[in-house]
Residue frames as a rotation matrix with the C-alpha (Angstrom) as fourth column:
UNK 1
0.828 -0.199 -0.524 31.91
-0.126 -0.977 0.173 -188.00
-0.547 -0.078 -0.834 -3.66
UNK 2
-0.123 -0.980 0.159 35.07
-0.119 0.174 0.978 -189.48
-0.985 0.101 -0.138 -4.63
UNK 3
-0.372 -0.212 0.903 33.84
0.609 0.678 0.411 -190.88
-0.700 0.703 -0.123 -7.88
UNK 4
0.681 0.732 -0.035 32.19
0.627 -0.607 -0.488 -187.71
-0.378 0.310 -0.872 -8.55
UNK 5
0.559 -0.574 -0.599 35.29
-0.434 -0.818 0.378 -185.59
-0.706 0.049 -0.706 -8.52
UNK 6
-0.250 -0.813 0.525 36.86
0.140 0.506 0.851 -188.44
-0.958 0.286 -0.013 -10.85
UNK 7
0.082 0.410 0.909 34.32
0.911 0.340 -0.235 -188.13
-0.405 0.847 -0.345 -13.34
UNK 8
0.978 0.207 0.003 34.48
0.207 -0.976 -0.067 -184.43
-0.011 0.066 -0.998 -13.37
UNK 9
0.282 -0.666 -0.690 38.25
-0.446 -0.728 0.520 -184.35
-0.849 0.161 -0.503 -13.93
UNK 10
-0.467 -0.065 0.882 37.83
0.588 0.722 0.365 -186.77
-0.660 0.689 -0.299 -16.61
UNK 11
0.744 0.658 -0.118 35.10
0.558 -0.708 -0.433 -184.22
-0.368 0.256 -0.894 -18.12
UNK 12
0.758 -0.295 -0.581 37.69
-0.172 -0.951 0.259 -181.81
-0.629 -0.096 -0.772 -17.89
UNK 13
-0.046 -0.931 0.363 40.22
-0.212 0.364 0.907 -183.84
-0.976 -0.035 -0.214 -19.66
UNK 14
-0.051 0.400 0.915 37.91
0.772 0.596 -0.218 -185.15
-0.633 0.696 -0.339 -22.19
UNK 15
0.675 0.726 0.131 37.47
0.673 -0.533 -0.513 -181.05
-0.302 0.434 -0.848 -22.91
UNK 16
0.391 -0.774 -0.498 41.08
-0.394 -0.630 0.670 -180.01
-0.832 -0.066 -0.551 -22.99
UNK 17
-0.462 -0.465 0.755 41.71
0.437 0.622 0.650 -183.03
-0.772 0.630 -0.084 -25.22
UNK 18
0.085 0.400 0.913 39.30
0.955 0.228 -0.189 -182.07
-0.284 0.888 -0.362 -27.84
UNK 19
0.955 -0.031 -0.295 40.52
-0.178 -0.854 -0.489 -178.28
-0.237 0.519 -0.821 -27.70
UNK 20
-0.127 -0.992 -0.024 43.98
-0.516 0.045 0.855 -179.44
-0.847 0.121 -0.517 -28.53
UNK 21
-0.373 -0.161 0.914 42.79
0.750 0.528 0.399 -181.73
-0.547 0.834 -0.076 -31.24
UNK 22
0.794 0.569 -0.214 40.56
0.412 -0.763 -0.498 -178.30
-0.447 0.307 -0.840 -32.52
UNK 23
0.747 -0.575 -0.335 43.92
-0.496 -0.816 0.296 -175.98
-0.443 -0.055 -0.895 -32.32
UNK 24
-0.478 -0.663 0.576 46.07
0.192 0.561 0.805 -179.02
-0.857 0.495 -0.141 -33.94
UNK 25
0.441 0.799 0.410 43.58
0.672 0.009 -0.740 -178.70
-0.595 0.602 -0.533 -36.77
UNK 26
0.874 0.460 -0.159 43.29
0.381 -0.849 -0.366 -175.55
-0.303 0.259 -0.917 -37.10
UNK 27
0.344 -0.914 -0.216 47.07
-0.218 -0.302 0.928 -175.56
-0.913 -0.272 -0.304 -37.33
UNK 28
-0.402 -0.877 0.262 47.70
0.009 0.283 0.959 -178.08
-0.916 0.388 -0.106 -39.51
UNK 29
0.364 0.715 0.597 44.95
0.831 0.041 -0.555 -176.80
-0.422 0.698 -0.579 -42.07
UNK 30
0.902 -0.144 -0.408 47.07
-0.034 -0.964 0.263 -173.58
-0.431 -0.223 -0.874 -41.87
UNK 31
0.001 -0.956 0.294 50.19
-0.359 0.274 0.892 -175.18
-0.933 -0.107 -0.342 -42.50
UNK 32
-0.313 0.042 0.949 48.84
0.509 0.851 0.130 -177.36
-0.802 0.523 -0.288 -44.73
UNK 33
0.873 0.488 0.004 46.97
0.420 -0.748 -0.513 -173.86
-0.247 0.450 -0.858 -47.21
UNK 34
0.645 -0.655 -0.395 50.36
-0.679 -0.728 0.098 -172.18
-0.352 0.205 -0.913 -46.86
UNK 35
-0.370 -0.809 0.456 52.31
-0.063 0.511 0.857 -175.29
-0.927 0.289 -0.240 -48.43
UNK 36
0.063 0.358 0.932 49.82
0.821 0.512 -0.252 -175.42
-0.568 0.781 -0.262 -50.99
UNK 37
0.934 0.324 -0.148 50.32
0.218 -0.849 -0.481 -171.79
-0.282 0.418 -0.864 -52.08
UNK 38
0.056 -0.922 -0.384 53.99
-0.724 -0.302 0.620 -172.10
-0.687 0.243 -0.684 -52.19
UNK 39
-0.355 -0.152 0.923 53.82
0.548 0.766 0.337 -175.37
-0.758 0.625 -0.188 -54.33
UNK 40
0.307 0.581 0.754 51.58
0.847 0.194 -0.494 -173.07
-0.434 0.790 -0.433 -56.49
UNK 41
0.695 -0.531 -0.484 54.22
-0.579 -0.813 0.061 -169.97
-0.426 0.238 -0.873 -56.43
UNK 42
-0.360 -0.908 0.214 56.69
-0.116 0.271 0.955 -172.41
-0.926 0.319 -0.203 -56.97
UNK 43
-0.051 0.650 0.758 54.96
0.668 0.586 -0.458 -173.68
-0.742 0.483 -0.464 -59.81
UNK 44
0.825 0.565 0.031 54.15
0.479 -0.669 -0.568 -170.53
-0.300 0.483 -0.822 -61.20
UNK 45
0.282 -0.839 -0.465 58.03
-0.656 -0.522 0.545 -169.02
-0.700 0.152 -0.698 -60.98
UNK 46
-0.759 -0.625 0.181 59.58
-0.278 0.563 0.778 -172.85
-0.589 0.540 -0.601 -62.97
């Protein structure tokens, strides 16, 4: 029983981790689009 409930909050861990690495992503692909459009306003203004 015991090792059941361990493996199952591992599980649960294993599924929080990989939506945080999802939503880091998804962040820094966001971040990472909106730096590239200002490099290419800047660009465009000098």
């Amino acid at each position: 029983v015991t090792a059941h409930a361990v493996k199952g909050v591992d599980c649960t861990q294993s599924r929080v981790y990989i939506l945080y690495r999802f939503i880091a992503y998804l962040l820094a692909e966001d971040l990472i689009s909106s730096m590239d459009s200002s490099k290419k306003r800047f660009v465009a203004i000098s």
